[in-house]
GULUMPA-686135 format. One record per residue (C-alpha): residue in three letters; y, x negated, z. Coordinates in nm, 3 decimals. Each point is the difference from the previous one (the first is absolute). Layout:
residues N
type=ALA; north=Y; east=X; up=Z
...
END
This chain:
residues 464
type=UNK; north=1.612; east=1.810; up=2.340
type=UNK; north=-0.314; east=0.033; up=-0.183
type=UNK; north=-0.029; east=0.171; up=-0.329
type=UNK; north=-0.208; east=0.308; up=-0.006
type=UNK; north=-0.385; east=-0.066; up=-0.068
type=UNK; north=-0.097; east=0.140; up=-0.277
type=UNK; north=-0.297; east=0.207; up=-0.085
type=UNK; north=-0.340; east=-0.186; up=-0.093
type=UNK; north=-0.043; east=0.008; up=-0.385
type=UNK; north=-0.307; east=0.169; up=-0.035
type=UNK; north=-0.324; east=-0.206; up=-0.129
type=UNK; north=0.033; east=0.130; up=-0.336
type=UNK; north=0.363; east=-0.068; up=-0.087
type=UNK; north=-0.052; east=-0.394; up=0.183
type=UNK; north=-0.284; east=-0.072; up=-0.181
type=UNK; north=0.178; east=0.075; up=-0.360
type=UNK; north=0.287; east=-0.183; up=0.120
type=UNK; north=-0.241; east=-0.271; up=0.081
type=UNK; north=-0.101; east=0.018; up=-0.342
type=UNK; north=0.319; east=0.004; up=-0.162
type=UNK; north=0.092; east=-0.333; up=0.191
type=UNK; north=-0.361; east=-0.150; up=-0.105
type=UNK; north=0.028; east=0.042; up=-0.305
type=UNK; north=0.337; east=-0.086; up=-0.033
type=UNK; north=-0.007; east=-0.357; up=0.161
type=UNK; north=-0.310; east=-0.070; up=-0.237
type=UNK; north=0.182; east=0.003; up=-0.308
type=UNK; north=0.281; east=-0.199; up=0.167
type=UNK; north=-0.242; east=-0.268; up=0.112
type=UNK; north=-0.192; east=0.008; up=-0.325
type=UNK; north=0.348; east=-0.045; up=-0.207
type=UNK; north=0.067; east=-0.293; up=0.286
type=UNK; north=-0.369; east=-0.156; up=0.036
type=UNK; north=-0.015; east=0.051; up=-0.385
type=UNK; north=0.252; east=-0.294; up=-0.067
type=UNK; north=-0.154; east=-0.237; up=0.256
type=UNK; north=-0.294; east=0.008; up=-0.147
type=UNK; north=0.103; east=-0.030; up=-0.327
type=UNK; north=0.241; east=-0.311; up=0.125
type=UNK; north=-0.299; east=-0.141; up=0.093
type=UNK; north=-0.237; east=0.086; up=-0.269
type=UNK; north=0.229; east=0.001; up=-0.349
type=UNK; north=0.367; east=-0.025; up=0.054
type=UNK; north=0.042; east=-0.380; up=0.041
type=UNK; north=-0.126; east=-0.030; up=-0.389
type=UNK; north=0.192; east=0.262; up=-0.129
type=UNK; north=0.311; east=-0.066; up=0.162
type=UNK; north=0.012; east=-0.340; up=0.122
type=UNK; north=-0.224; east=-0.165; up=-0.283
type=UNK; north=0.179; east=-0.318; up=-0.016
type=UNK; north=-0.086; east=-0.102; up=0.391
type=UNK; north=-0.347; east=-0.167; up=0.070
type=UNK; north=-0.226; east=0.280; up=0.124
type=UNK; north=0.049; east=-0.021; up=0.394
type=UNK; north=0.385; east=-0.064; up=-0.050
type=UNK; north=0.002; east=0.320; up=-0.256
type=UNK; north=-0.213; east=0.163; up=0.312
type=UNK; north=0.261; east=-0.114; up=0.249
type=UNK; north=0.303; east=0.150; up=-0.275
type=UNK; north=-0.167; east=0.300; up=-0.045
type=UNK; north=-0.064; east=0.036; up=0.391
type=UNK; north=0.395; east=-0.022; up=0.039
type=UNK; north=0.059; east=0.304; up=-0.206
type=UNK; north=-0.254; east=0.176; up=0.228
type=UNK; north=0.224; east=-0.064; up=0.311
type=UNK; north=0.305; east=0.051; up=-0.163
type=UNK; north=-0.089; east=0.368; up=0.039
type=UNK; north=-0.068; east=-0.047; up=0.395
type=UNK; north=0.355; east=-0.111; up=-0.017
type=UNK; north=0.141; east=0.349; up=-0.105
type=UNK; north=-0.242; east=0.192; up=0.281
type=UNK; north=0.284; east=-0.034; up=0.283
type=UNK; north=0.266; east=0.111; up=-0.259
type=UNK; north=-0.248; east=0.301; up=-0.073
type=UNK; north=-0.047; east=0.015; up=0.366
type=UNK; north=0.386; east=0.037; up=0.065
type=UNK; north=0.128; east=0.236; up=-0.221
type=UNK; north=-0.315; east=0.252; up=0.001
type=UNK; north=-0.019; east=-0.077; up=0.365
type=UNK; north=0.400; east=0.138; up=0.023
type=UNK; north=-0.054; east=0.302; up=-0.216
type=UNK; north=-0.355; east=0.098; up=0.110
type=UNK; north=0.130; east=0.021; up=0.355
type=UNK; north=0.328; east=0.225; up=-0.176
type=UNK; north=-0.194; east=0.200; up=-0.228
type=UNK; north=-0.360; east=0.006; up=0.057
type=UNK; north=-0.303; east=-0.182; up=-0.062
type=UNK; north=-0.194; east=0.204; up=-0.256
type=UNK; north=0.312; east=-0.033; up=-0.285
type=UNK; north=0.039; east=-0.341; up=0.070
type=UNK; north=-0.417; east=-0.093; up=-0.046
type=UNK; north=0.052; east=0.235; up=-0.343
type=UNK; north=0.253; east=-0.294; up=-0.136
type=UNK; north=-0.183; east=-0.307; up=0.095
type=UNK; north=-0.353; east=0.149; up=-0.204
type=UNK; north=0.254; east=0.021; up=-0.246
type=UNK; north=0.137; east=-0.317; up=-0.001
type=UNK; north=-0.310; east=-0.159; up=0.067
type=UNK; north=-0.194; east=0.145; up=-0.268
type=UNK; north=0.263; east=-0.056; up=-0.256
type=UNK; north=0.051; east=-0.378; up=0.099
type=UNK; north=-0.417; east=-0.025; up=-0.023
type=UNK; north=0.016; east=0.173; up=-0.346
type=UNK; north=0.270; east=-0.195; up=-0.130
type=UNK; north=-0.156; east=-0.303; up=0.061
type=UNK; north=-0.349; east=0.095; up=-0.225
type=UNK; north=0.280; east=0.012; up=-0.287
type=UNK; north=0.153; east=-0.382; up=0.104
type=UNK; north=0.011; east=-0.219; up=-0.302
type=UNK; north=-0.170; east=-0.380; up=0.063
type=UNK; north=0.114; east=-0.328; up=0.012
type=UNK; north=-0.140; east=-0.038; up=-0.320
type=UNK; north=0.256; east=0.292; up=-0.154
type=UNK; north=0.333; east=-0.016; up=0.159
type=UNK; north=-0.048; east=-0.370; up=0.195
type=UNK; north=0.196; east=-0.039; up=0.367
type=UNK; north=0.136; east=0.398; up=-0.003
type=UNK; north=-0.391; east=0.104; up=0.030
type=UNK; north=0.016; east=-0.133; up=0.349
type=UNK; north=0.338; east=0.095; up=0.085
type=UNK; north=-0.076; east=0.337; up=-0.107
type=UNK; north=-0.349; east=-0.004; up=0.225
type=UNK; north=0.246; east=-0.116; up=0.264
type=UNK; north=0.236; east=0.326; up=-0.017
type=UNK; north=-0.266; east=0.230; up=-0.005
type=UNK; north=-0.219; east=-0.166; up=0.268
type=UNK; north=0.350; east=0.068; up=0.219
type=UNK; north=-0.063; east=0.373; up=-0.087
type=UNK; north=-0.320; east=-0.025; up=0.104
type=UNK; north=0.088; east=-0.182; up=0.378
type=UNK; north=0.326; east=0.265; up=0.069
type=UNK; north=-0.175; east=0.273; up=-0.064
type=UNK; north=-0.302; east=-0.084; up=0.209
type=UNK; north=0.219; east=-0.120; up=0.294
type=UNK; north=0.087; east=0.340; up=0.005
type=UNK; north=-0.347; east=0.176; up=-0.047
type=UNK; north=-0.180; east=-0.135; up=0.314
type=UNK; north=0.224; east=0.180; up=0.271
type=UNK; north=0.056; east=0.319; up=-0.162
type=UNK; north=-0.369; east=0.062; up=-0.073
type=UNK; north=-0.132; east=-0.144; up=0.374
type=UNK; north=0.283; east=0.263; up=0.171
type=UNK; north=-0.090; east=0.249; up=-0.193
type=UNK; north=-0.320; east=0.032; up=0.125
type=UNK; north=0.082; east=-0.124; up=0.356
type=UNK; north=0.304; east=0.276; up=0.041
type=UNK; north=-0.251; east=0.269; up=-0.087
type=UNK; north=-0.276; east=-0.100; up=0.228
type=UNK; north=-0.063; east=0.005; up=0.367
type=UNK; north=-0.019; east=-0.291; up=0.245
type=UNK; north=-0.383; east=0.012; up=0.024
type=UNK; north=-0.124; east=-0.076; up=-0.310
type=UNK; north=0.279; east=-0.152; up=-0.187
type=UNK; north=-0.124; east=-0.334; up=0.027
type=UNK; north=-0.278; east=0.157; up=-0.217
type=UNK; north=0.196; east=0.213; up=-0.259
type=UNK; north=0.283; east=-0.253; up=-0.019
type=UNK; north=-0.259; east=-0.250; up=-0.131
type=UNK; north=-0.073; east=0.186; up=-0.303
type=UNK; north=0.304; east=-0.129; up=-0.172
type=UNK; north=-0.095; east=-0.364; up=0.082
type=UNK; north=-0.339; east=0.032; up=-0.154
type=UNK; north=0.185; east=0.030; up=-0.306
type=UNK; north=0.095; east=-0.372; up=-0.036
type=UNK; north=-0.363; east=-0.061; up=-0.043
type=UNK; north=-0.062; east=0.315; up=-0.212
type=UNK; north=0.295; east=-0.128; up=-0.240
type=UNK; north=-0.174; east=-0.348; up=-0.018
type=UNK; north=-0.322; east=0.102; up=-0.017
type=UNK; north=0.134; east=0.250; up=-0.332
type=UNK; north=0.211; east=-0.333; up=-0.129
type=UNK; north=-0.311; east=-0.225; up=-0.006
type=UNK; north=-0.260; east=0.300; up=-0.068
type=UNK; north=0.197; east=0.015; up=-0.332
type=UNK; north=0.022; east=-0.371; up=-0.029
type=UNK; north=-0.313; east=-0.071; up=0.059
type=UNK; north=-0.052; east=0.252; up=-0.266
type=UNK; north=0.167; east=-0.146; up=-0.265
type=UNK; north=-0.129; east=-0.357; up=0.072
type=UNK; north=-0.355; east=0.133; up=-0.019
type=UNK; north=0.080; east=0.182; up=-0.315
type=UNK; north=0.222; east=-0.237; up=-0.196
type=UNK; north=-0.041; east=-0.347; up=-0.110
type=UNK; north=0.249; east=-0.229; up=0.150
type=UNK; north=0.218; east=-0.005; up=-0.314
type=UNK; north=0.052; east=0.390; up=-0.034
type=UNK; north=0.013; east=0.015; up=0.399
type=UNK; north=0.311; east=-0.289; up=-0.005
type=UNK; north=0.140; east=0.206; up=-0.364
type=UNK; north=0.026; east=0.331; up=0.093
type=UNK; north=-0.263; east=0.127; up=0.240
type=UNK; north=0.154; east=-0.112; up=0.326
type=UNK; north=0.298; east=0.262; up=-0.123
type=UNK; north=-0.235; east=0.282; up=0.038
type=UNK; north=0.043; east=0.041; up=0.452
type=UNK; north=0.370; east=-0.018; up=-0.078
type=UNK; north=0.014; east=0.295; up=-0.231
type=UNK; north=-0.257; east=0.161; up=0.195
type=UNK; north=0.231; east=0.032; up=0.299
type=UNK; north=0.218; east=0.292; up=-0.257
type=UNK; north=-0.258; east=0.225; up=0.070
type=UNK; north=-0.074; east=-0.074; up=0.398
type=UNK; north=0.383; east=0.085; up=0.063
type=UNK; north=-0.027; east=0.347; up=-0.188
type=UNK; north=-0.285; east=0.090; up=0.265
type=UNK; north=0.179; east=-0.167; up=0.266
type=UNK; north=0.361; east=0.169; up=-0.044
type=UNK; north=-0.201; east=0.366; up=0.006
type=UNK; north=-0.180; east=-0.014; up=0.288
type=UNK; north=0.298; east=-0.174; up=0.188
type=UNK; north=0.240; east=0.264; up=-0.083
type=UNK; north=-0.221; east=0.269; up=0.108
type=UNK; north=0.007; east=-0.128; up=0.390
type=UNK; north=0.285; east=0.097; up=0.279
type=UNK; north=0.229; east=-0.197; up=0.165
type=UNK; north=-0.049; east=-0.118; up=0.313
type=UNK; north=0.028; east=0.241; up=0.275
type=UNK; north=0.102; east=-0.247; up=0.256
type=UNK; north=0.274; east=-0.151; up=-0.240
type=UNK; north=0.164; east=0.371; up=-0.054
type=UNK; north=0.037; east=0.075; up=0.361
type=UNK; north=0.160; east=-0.364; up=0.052
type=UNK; north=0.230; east=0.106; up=-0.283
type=UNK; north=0.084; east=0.287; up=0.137
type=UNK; north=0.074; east=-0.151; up=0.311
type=UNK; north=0.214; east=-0.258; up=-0.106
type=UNK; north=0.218; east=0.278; up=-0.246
type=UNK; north=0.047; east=0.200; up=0.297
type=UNK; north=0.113; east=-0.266; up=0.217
type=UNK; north=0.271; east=-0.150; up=-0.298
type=UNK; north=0.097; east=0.352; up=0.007
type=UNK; north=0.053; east=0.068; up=0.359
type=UNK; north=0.167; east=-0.378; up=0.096
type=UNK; north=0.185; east=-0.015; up=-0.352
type=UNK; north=-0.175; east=-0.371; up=-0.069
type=UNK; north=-0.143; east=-0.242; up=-0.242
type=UNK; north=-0.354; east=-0.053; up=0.075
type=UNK; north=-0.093; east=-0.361; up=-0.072
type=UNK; north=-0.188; east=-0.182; up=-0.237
type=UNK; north=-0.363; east=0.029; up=0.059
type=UNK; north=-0.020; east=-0.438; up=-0.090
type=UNK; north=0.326; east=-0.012; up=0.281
type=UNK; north=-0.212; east=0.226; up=0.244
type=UNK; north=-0.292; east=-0.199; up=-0.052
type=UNK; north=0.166; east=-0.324; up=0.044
type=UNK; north=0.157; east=0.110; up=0.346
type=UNK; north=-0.293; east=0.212; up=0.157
type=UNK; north=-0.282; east=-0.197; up=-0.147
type=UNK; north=0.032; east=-0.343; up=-0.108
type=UNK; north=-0.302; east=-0.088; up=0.217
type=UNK; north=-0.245; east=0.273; up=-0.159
type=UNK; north=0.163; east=-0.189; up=-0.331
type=UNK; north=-0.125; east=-0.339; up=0.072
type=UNK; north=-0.316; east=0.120; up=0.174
type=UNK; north=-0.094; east=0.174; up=-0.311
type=UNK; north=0.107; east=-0.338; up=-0.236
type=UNK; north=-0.241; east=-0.176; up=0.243
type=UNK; north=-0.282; east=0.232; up=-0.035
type=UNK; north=-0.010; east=-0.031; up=-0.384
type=UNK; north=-0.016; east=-0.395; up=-0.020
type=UNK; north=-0.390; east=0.002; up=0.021
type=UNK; north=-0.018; east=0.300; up=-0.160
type=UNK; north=0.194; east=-0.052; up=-0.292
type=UNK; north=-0.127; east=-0.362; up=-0.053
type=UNK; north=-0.370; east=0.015; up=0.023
type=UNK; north=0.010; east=0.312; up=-0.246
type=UNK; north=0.132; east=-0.180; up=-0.261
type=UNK; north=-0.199; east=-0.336; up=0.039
type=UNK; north=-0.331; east=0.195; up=0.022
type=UNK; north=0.102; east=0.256; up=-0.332
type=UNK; north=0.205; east=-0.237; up=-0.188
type=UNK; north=0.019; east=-0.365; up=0.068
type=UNK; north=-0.425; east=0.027; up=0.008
type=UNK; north=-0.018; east=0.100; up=-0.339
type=UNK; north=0.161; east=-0.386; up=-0.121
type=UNK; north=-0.202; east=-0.156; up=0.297
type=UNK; north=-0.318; east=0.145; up=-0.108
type=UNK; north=0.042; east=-0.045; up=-0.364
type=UNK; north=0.226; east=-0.325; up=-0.013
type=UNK; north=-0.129; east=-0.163; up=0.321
type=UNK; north=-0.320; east=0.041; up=0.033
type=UNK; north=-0.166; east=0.129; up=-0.374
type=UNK; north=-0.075; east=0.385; up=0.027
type=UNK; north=0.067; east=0.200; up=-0.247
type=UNK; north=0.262; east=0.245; up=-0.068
type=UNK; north=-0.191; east=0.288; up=0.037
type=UNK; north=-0.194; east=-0.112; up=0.285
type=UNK; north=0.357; east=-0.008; up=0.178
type=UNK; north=0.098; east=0.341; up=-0.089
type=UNK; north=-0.310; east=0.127; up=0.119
type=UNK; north=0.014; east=-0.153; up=0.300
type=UNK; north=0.341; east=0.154; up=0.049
type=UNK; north=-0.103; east=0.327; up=-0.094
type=UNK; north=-0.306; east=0.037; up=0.205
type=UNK; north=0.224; east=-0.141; up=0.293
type=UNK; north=0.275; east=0.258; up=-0.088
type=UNK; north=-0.253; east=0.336; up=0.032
type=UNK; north=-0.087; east=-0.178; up=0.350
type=UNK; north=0.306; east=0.010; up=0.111
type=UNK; north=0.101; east=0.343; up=-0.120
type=UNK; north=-0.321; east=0.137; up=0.229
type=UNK; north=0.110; east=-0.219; up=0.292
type=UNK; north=0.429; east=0.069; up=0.018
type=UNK; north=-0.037; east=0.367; up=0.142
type=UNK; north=-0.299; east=-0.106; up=0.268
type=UNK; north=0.221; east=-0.245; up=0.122
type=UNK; north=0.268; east=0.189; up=0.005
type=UNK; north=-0.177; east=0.311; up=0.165
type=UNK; north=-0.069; east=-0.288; up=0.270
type=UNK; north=0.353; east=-0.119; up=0.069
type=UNK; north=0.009; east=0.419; up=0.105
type=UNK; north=-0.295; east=-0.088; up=0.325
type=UNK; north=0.145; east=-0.385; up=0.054
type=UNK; north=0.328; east=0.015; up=-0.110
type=UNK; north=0.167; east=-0.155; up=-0.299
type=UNK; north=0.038; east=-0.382; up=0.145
type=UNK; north=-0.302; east=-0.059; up=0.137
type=UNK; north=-0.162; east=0.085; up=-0.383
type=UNK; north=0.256; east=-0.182; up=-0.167
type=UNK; north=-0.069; east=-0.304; up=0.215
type=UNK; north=-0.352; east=-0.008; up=-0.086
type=UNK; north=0.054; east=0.001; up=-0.352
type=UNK; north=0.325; east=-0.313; up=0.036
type=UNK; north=-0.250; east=-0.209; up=0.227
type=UNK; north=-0.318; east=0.099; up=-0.202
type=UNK; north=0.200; east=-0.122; up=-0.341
type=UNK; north=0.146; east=-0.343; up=0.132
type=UNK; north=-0.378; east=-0.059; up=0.102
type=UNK; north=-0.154; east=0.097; up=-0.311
type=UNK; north=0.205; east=-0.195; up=-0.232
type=UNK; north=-0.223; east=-0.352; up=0.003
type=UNK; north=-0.306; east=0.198; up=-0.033
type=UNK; north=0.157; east=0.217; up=-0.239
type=UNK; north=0.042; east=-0.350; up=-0.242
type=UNK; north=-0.309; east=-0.134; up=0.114
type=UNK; north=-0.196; east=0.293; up=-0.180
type=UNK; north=0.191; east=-0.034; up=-0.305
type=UNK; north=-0.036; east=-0.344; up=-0.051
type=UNK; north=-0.394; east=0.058; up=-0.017
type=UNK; north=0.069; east=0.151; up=-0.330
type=UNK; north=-0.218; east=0.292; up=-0.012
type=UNK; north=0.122; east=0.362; up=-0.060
type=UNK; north=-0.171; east=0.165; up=0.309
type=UNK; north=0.177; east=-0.309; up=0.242
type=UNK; north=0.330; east=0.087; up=-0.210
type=UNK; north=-0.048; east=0.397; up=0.090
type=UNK; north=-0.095; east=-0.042; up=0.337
type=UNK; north=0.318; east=-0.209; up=0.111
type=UNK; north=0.251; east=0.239; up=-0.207
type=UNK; north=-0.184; east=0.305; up=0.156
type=UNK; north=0.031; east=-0.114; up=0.369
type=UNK; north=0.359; east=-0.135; up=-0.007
type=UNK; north=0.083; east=0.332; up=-0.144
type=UNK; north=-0.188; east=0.188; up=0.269
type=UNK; north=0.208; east=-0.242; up=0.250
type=UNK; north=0.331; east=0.069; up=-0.192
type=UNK; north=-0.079; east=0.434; up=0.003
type=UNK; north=0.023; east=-0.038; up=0.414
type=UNK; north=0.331; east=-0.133; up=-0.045
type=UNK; north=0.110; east=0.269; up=-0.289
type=UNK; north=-0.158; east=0.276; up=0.157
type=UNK; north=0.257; east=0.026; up=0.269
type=UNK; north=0.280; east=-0.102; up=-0.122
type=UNK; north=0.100; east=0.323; up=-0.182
type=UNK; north=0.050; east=0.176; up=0.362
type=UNK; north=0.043; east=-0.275; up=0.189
type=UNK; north=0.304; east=-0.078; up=-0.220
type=UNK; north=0.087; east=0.377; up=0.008
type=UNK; north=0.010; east=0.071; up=0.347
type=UNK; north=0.208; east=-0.282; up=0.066
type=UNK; north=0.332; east=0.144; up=-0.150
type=UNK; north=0.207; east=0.330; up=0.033
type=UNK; north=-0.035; east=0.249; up=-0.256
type=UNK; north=0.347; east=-0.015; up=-0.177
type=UNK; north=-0.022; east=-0.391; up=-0.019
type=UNK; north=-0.409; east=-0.033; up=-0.055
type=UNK; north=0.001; east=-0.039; up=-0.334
type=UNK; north=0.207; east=-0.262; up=-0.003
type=UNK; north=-0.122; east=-0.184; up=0.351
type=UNK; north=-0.368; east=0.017; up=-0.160
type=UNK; north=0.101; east=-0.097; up=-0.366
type=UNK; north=0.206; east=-0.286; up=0.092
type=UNK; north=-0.244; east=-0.109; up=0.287
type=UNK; north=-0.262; east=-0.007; up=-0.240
type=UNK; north=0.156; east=-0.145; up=-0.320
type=UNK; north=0.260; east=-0.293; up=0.099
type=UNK; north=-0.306; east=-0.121; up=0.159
type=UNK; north=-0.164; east=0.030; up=-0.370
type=UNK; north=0.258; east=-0.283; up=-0.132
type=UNK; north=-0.130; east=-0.221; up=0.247
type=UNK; north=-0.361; east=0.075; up=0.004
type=UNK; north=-0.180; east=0.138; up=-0.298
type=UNK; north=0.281; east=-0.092; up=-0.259
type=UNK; north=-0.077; east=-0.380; up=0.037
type=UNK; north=-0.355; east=0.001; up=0.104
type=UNK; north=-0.157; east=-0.020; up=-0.325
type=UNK; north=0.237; east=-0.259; up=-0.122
type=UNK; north=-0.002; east=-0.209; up=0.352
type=UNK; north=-0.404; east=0.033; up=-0.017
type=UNK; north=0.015; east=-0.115; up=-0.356
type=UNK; north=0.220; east=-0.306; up=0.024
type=UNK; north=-0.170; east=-0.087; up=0.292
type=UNK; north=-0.322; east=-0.018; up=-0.154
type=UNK; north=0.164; east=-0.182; up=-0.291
type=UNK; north=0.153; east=-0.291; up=0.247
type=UNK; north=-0.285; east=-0.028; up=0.222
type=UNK; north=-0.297; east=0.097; up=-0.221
type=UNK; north=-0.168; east=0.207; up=0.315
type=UNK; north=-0.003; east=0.270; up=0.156
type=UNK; north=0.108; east=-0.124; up=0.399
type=UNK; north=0.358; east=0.028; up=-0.047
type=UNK; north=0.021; east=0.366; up=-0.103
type=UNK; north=-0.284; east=0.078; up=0.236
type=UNK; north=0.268; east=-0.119; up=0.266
type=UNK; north=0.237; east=0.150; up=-0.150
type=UNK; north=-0.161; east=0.352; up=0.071
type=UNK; north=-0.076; east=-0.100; up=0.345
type=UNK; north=0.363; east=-0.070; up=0.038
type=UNK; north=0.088; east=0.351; up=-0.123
type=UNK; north=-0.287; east=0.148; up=0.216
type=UNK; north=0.177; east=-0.165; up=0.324
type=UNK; north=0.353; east=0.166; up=-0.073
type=UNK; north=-0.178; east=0.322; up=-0.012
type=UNK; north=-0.139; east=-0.043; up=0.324
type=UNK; north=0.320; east=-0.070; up=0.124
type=UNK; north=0.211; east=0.324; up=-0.128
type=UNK; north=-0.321; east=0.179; up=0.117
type=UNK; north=0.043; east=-0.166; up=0.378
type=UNK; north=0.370; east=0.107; up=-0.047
type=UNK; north=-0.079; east=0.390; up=-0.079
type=UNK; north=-0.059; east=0.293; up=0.166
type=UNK; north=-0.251; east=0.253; up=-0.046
type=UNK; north=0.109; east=0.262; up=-0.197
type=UNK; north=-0.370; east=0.202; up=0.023
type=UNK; north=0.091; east=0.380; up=0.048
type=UNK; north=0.348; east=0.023; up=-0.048
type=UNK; north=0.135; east=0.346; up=-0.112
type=UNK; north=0.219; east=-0.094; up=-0.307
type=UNK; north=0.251; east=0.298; up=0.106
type=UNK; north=0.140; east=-0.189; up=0.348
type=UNK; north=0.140; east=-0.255; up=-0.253
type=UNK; north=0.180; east=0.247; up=-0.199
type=UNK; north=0.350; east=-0.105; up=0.094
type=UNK; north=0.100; east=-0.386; up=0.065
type=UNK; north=0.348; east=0.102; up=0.112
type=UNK; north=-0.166; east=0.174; up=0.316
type=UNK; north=-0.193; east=-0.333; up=0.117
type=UNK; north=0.102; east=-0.145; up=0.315
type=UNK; north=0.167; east=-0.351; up=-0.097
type=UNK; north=-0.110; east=-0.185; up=-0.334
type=UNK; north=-0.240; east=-0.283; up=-0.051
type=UNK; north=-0.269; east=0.268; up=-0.097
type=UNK; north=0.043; east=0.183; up=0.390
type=UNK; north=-0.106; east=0.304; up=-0.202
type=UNK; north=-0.363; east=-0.139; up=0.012
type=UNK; north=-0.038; east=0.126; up=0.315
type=UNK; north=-0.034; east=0.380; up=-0.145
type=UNK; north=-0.261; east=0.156; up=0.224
type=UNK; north=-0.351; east=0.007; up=-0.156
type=UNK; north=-0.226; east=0.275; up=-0.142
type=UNK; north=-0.307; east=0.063; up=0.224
type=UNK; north=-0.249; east=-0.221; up=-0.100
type=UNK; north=-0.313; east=0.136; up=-0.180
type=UNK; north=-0.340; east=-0.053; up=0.235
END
C-alpha cells in the first residue's frame, strides 16, 4: 500500500525551501572546505612545526581526514533520528555544531603556546566538524527532494549540491583575501584565524532562515502512516539503519560505489592541487587559490544544468559522463599544471570540476529516490558518507604521499582512474531512479520481499 501523494508545494514555498537548504549546506562546506585549505596552506607550521614541510603537510592532512572519519557516525545517529523526528530539527543542530566546532577552532592555541595539546585539541574539534556534516548532507538533499515533484527534482535537488562549491569558493574567497592582504608573517600569526571566526556570524543567518522552512510533507504523511499502523497491529516499528539493512543493502553499496570518483577527484583537484601547484611545480600561493576559486564559481553555474539534465536523460547516464569524463581527464589535468602558468593551472581545475558537477548533480535525487521515506535519511546519509572514509578522507593524504614516494604525478593519476572504474561499476549495477514519486516509498514494511523489492514502486509520468 502506497502512502497518499501529497499535494505539490507550490513554486513559492519550494523555492524558499530551496534556499534555506542552499544556504545552509554553504556554511557547512565553508566550515569543512575552510580546514582543508588551511591544512594545506598554514596548519602544518603551526601545528606540526617540528616535521620537515611535506611530512608537516602529510600530519596536518591526517587531521583533515580524521573528520571524514566521524561523517558515518554523524550519518548514523542523525540518519536514526531524522527518519524519527524530522529533517528540518535535525539540519538546525548540525549548523550548530558545525559552526561552533569552526569557531572554536579560530580561538585554538599553536604549537608554539601549549606544544602537542594544540593538535590534539585541532583533532577533537575537527571530529565536530566531520559528525556534524555526516549528518547535514541527507537532511538538506531530502528536504528539498520530499517537497518537489518527480519532474524537475533532478533540477531543484541540485541546489543543495552547488553548495559544496559555494562553501569553497567563500573558504578560499576569504583566503585568498587574507593572503593578498597580509604579509606572510601576520597571515601565519593571526590572519589565517579570521575565516574561522567568520563562520560565528554565517551560522546566525543560517539558523534563521532554516527555522523559518516546513517539514517535509512527504515525511509527515509517512509518519502518520507508520503511527497509525503501530497503533492498529500493537508493534514496534524497526530501526530505520535495521530497515535499511534488510530492504536495501544493494541501493547501500550502489550508492558507496557511486561516490568513489566523486569523492576522490574533488578533493585532489581542491585540495591536494594547492601542495602540487605550489610544492611541486613553483606557483604561488595565491595563484592556487585563484585557480580554485575561479574553478569553484564554474562549478556552482554548472551543478543545477546538469542536474536539470539527469531530469531529460536520467540520473545514470549524466553521472556516467562525468565518472568516465574524470578518469580521462586526470593526465591532462597534470599535464597543464606542470606547464606552470596560471591560465594552464585554471583551465585543468575548471574542467575536472565541470566533469565532477555531472556526477554531483544527480546524486542528490538519484540517492533520494532510491530509499523509502521513513528509512531515506539514513539509506542516503550512510550511502553517501561510509563511502567518504574510503574516498575523500584519504585522498589528499594518498595523493600526497604518493607524490612524495614517487616524485610524479602517474601514480595518483591512476589512482583516480581506479576510482573512476568502481563508479562505473555501481553505476552498471543501478537502476534508474528518473521519475519516481517519493510517496510509493513511504512504507518499507509494505514492499514485497526485501533486498530493496520496494524499488519497483510504479513511476510518475514522465515529463515530455
Amino acid at each position: 500500500m502506497a502512502a497518499a501523494t501529497h499535494a505539490p508545494t507550490p513554486p513559492g514555498a519550494l523555492k524558499r525551501i530551496v534556499a534555506a537548504s542552499l544556504i545552509g549546506t554553504t556554511i557547512e562546506w565553508y566550515d569543512f572546505f575552510l580546514y582543508g585549505s588551511a591544512a594545506a596552506l598554514v596548519f602544518n607550521k603551526l601545528f606540526f612545526p617540528e616535521s620537515d614541510p611535506l611530512v608537516g603537510t602529510l600530519l596536518s592532512f591526517l587531521t583533515y581526514a580524521v573528520g571524514f572519519a566521524a561523517r558515518p557516525l554523524g550519518a548514523l545517529v542523525f540518519g536514526h533520528y531524522g527518519d524519527r523526528l524530522g529533517r528540518k530539527k535535525l539540519l538546525v543542530l548540525s549548523l550548530l555544531l558545525m559552526g561552533g566546532a569552526t569557531f572554536a577552532i579560530g580561538l585554538l592555541p599553536t604549537h608554539a603556546t601549549v606544544g602537542s595539546a594544540a593538535p590534539l585539541l585541532l583533532t577533537a574539534l575537527r571530529l565536530v566538524q566531520g559528525f556534524a556534516l555526516g549528518g547535514e548532507w541527507g537532511g538538506a538533499v531530502l528536504l528539498v527532494s520530499e517537497h518537489g515533484d518527480a519532474k524537475r527534482r533532478g533540477f531543484w535537488a541540485s541546489w543543495p549540491q552547488t553548495g559544496a562549491p559555494a562553501g569553497q569558493l567563500l573558504a578560499t574567497g576569504v583566503l585568498s583575501a587574507l593572503t593578498a592582504l597580509l604579509s606572510d608573517a601576520a597571515f601565519g600569526s593571526w590572519g589565517w584565524r579570521i575565516p574561522f571566526l567568520l563562520s560565528g556570524v554565517l551560522v546566525i543567518v543560517g539558523l534563521w532562515i532554516r527555522l523559518s522552512v516546513d517539514e517535509s510533507p512527504v515525511f509527515k504523511a509517512a509518519l502518520a502512516a507508520a503511527e497509525e499502523r503501530k497503533a492498529a497491529a500493537d508493534q514496534v516499528e524497526k530501526m530505520p539503519l535495521v530497515a535499511v539493512l534488510r530492504h536495501h543493502w544493494r541501493d547501500v553499496l550502489v550508492a558507496m560505489g557511486a561516490r568513489m570518483a566523486e569523492n576522490i577527484s574533488y578533493y585532489v583537484i581542491t585540495a591536494f592541487i594547492l601542495v602540487y601547484a605550489t610544492t611541486q611545480v613553483g606557483l604561488s600561493k595565491q595563484n592556487a587559490l585563484n585557480a580554485v576559486l575561479i574553478g569553484s564559481a564554474v562549478h556552482f553555474a554548472v551543478i543545477p544544468l546538469w542536474g536539470a539534465l539527469s531530469d531529460r536523460l536520467g540520473r545514470r547516464p549524466v553521472y556516467l559522463i562525468g565518472a568516465v569524463g574524470v578518469g580521462l581527464w586526470m593526465f591532462p589535468f597534470f599535464a597543464l599544471i606542470d606547464r606552470g602558468t596560471f591560465g594552464s593551472l585554471l583551465l585543468a581545475v575548471t574542467v575536472g570540476l565541470v566533469l565532477h558537477g555531472a556526477m554531483y548533480a544527480p546524486q542528490a535525487a538519484f540517492f533520494s529516490e532510491m530509499f523509502a521515506t521513513r528509512m531515506r535519511y539514513s539509506g542516503a546519509s550512510i550511502g553517501a558518507q561510509f563511502s567518504s572514509v574510503a574516498a575523500g578522507a584519504p585522498a589528499p593524504l594518498i595523493a600526497t604521499a604518493l607524490l612524495d614516494d614517487y616524485g610524479s604525478s602517474t601514480p595518483i593519476s591512476l589512482y583516480v582512474i581506479a576510482a573512476a572504474l568502481l563508479t562505473v561499476v555501481a553505476l552498471a549495477c543501478a537502476r534508474e531512479t528518473r521519475n519516481r514519486d517519493l510517496s510509493d516509498l513511504a512504507d518499507p514494511d509494505d514492499a514485497a520481499g526485501s533486498d530493496g523489492a520496494d524499488r519497483e514502486a510504479p513511476a510518475a509520468t514522465p515529463s515530455r
